[in-house]
C-alpha positions in Angstrom: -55.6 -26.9 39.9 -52.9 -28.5 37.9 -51.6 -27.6 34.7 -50.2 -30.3 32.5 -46.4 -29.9 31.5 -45.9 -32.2 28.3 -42.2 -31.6 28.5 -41.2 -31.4 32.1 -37.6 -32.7 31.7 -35.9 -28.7 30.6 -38.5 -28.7 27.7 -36.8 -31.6 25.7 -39.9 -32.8 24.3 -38.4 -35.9 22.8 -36.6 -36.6 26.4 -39.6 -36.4 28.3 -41.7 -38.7 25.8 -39.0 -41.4 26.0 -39.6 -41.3 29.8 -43.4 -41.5 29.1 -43.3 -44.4 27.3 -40.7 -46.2 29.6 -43.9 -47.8 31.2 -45.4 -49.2 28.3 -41.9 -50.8 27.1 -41.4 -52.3 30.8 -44.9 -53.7 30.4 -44.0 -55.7 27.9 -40.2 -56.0 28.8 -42.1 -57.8 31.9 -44.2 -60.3 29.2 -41.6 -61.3 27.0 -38.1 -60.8 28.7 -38.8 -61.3 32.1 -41.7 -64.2 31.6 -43.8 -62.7 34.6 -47.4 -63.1 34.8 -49.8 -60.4 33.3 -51.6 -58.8 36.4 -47.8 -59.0 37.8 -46.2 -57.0 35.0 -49.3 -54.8 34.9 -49.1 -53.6 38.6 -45.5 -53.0 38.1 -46.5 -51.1 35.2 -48.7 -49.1 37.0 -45.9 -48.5 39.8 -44.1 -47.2 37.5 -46.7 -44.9 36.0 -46.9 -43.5 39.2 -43.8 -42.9 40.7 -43.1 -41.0 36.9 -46.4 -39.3 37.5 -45.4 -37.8 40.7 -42.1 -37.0 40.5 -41.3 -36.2 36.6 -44.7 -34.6 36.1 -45.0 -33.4 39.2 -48.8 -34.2 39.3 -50.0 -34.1 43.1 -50.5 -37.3 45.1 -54.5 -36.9 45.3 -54.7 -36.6 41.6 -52.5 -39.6 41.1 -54.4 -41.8 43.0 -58.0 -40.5 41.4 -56.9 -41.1 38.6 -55.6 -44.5 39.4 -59.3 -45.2 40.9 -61.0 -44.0 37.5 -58.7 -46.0 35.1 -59.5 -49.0 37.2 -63.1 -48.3 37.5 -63.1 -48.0 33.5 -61.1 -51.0 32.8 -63.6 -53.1 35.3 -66.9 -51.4 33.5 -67.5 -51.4 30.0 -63.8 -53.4 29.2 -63.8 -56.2 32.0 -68.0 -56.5 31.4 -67.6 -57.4 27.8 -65.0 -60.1 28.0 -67.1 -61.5 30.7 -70.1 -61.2 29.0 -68.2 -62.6 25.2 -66.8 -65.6 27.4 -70.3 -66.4 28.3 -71.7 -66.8 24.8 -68.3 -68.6 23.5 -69.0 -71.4 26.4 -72.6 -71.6 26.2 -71.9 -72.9 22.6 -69.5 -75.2 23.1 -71.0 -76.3 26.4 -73.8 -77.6 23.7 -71.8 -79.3 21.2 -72.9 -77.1 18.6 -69.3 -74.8 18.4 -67.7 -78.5 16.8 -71.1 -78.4 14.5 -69.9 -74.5 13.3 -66.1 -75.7 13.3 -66.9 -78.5 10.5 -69.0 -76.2 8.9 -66.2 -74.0 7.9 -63.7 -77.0 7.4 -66.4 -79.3 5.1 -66.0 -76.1 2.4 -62.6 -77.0 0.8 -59.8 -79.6 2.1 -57.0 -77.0 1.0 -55.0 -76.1 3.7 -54.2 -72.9 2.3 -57.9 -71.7 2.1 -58.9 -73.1 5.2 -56.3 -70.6 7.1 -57.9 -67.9 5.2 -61.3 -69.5 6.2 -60.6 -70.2 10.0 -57.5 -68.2 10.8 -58.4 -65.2 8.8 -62.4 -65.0 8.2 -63.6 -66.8 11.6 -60.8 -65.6 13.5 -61.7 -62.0 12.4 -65.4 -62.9 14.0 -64.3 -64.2 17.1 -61.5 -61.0 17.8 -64.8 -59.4 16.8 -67.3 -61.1 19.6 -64.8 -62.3 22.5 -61.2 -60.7 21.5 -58.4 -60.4 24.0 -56.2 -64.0 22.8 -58.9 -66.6 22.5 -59.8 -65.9 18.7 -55.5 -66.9 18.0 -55.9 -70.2 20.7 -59.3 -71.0 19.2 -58.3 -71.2 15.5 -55.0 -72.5 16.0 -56.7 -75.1 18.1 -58.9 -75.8 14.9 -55.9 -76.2 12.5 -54.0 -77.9 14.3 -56.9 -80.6 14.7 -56.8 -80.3 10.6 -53.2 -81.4 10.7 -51.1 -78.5 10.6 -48.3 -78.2 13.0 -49.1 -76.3 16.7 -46.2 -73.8 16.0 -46.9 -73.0 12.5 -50.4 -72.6 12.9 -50.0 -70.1 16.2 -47.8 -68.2 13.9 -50.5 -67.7 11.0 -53.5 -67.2 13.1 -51.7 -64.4 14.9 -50.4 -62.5 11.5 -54.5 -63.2 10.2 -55.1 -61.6 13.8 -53.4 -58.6 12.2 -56.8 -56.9 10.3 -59.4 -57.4 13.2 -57.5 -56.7 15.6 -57.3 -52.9 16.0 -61.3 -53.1 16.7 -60.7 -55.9 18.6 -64.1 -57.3 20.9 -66.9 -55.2 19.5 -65.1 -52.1 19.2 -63.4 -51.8 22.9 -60.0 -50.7 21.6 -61.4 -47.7 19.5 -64.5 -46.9 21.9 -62.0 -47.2 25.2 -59.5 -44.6 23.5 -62.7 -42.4 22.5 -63.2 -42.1 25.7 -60.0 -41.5 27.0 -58.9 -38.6 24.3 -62.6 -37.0 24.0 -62.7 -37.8 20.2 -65.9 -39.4 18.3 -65.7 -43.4 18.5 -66.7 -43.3 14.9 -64.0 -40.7 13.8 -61.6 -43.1 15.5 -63.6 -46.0 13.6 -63.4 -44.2 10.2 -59.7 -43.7 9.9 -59.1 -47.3 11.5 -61.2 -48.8 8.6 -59.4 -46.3 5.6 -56.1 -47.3 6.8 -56.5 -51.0 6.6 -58.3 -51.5 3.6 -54.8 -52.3 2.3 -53.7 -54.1 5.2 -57.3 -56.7 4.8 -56.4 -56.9 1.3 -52.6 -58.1 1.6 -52.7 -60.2 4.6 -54.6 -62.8 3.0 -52.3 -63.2 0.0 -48.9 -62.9 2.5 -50.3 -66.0 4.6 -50.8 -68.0 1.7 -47.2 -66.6 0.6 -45.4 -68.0 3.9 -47.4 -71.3 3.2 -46.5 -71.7 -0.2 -44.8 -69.4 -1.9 -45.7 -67.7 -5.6 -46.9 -71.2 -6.5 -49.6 -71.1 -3.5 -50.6 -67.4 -4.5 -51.1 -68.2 -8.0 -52.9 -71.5 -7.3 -55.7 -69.5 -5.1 -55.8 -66.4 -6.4 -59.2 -66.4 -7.0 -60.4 -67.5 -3.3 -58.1 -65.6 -2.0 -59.0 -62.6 -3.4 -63.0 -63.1 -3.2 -62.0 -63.6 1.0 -59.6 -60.5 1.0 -61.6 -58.2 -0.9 -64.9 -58.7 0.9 -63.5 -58.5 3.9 -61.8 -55.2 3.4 -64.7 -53.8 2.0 -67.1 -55.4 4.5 -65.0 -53.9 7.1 -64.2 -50.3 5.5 -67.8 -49.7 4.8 -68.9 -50.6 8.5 -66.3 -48.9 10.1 -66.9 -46.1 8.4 -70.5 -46.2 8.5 -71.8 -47.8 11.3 -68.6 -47.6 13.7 -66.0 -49.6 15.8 -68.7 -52.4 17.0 -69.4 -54.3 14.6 -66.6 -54.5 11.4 -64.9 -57.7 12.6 -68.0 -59.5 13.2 -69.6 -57.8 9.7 -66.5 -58.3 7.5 -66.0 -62.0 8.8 -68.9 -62.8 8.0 -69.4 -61.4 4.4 -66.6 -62.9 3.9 -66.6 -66.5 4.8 -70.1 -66.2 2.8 -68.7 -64.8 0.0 -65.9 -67.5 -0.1 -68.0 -70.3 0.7 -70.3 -69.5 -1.8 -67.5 -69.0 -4.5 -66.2 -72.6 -3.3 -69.1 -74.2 -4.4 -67.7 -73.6 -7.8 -64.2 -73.6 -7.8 -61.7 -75.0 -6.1 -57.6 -75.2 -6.8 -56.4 -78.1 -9.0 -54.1 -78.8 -6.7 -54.6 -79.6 -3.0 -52.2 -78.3 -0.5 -51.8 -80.3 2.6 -49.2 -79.1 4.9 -49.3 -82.5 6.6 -48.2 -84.4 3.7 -51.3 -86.4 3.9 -54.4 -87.9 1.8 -57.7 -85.9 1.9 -59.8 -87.4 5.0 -63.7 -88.3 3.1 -65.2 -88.6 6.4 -66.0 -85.1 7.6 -69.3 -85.6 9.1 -71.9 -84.2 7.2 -74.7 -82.0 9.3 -78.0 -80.8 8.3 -78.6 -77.5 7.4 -81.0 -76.7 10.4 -78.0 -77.8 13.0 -75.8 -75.6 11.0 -78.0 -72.9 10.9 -78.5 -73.8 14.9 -74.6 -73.7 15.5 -74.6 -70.1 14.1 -77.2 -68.9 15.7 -76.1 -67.5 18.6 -73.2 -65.0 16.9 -76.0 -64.2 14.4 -78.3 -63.1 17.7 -75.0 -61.6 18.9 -74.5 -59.3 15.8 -78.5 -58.1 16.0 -78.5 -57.1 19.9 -75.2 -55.3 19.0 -77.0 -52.9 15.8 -79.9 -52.3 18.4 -78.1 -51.1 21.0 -76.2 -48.9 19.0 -79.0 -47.4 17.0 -79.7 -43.6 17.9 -83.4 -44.8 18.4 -82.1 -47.3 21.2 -79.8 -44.6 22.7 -82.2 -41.9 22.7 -84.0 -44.2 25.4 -81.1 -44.2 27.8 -80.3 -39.9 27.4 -82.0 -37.6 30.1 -85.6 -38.0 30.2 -85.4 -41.1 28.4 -87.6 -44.1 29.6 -84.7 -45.9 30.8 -82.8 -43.1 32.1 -82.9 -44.5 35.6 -80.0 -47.3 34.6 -77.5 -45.2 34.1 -75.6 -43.7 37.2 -72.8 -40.9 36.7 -70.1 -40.4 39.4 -68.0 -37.3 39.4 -64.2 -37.5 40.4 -64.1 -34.3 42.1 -60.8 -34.1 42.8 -59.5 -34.2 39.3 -62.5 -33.3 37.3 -62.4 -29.4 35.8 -59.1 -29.4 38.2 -56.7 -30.3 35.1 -55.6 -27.9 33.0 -54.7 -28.6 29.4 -52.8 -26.0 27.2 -51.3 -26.0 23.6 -51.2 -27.9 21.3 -54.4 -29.7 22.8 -55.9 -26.5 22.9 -56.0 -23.3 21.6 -52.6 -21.0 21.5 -52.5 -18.8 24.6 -55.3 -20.4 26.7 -55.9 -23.7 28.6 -59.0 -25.8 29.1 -60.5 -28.6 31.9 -62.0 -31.1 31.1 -64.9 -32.9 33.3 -63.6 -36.3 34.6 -67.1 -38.4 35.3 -67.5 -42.4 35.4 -70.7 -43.9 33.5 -72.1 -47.0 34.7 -74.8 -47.8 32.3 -76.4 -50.8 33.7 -78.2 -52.1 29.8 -76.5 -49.0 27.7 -73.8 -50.9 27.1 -72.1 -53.2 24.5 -71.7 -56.1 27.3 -75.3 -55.9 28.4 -76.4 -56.5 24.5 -73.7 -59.8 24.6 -74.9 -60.9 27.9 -78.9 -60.7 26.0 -77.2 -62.6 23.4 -76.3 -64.8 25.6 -79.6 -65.5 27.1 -81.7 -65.9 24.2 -78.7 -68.3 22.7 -79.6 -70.5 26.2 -83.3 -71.0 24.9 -81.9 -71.7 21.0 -79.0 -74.1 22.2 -81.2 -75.3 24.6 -78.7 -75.6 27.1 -80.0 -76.4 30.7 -80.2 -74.2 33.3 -77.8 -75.9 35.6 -75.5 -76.1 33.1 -75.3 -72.6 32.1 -75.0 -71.3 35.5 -72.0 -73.7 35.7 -70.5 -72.0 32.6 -71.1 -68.5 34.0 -69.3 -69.9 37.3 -66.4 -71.3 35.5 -63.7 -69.2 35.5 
């Protein structure tokens, strides 16, 4: 047994946590000071992690290195399955053609600069941190902007502070459903206060990035947009989070959103047209046919029903014991840490301690990446994207 000391360093509790964190601030000292590569500045990281582990904490080596095996094990299966699975679906539609057919989509709906960084940077690059997460939603929208004549730079810079409201639930949910996992609390607890807390956030970020485009002028020219994009996306994304949990509110809210603003486009649209580029309105968007369109989106719109079933109790209730598809779930116990770790004030109650069971799931279809990689499947037959080719977009890294 080993009982967990939370301030080993002569019971300075604030000394001790600045030693604690000192991995997480290397990890990123690593990133942006030092310019070294992510799985580099990870394993040092974790090097560090250790050696703070063994001889700060004084947690024994066994445990150490179980636990080590488990993190890993839990990063590769759900966290490494989704982006897998996500990356899948995102090539399989442009592997088609049809992702350019959904990228005009969003840019035929107003020629505005402003708006269209709320559309793409803010609305469809909520949806994509929603499906795929983890950079591409900032590299994909950026890409798109750019290729509507905004500077590389600039256009990074926005899409990342519009990356600011999606991304604590980041792709379907990981982020809040990883940590539920990690601390023993309810995924949709976690969910809740996540969607409360930035209700606000969703409804000023909008406004800011037209504010850093175009100052007072630029917010008072599209108020009304704006606030039709910002306001049903902060509601789209409180009432799911709060309601339905961490999977789905970026994919919900992005879409009620870029709806909702769409649809109020159709009838108004700023006297004056901001181009950041300086240059005339281009007339010759391509115009596509409604079925295409409807085509192009099909595959996030299969993604967004595979992810309600598989988190419906009804769908869940199949996987517990006894269930039909009990069978594809396996459960391995870490013996050598699990019940073996004792917790004690304040994570428990005053005067006594607690252990908690340390087990890893490895549910084979009860699992958020399973319903993508579906997704992905049926979107094959829909795209009608050959078979050869999709097995070279599963094989490309």
């Amino acid at each position: 047994m080993w009982h967990q000391v939370y301030a080993p360093l002569g019971g300075n509790i604030w000394l001790s946590a600045l030693v604690a964190v000192l991995p997480i601030v290397f990890f990123f000292a690593s990133l942006i000071v030092f310019k070294l590569k992510g799985h580099t500045a990870a394993f040092l990281s974790v090097a560090l992690s250790v050696l703070i582990a063994l001889f700060v904490y004084k947690m024994p080596a066994v445990m150490v290195g179980a636990s080590f095996i488990y993190g890993f094990l839990y990063g590769l299966w759900p966290i490494s399955w989704i982006i897998i699975a996500a990356i899948f679906l995102y090539k399989l539609s442009v592997k088609s053609g049809y992702f350019e057919i959904l990228k005009e989509s969003v840019q035929a709906i107003t020629p505005d600069h402003r708006i269209l960084v709320i559309l793409i940077g803010f609305c469809f690059g909520s949806f994509l941190e929603g499906a795929i997460g983890f950079g591409g939603p900032v590299a994909i929208t950026a890409a798109i902007l750019v290729g509507l004549g905004l500077n590389p730079l600039y256009a990074a810079g926005l899409c990342l502070i519009a990356n600011t409201a999606p991304v604590a639930f980041g792709a379907v949910g990981i982020p809040i459903t990883a940590m539920a996992g990690a601390v023993g609390v309810s995924a949709l607890s976690i969910s809740a206060m996540a969607g409360k807390i930035l209700f606000f956030i969703s409804l000023l970020v909008p406004f800011f990035i037209v504010f850093l485009m175009d100052g007072f002028r630029g917010v008072r020219e599209t108020f009304p947009a704006v606030f039709v994009a910002a306001f049903s996306f902060a509601l789209a994304q409180y009432l799911s989070s709060n309601h339905l949990g961490p999977e789905l509110p970026g994919i919900l809210s992005a879409i009620v959103s870029l709806i909702a603003t769409a649809v109020f486009l159709r009838f108004w649209q700023p006297k004056h047209i901001f181009r950041s580029d300086g240059k005339e309105v281009s007339t010759s968007q391509q115009q596509h046919h409604i079925c295409k369109v409807l085509v192009a989106w099909a595959p996030f719109i299969i993604l967004i029903a595979t992810i309600v079933i598989w988190t419906q109790p009804w769908f869940k209730t199949l996987f517990a014991k006894g269930g039909a598809l009990a069978f594809s779930s396996f459960y391995f116990e870490f013996s050598s840490i699990s019940q073996k770790i004792l917790k004690s004030a304040p994570f428990v109650v005053e005067g006594k301690s607690a252990a908690s069971p340390v087990v890893f799931k490895l549910p084979l279809i009860n699992t958020v990446g399973t319903s993508i990689l579906v997704a992905a499947l049926i979107s094959i037959f829909v795209l009608r994207v050959k078979a050869h080719d999709a097995i070279e977009v599963l094989a490309t890294p």
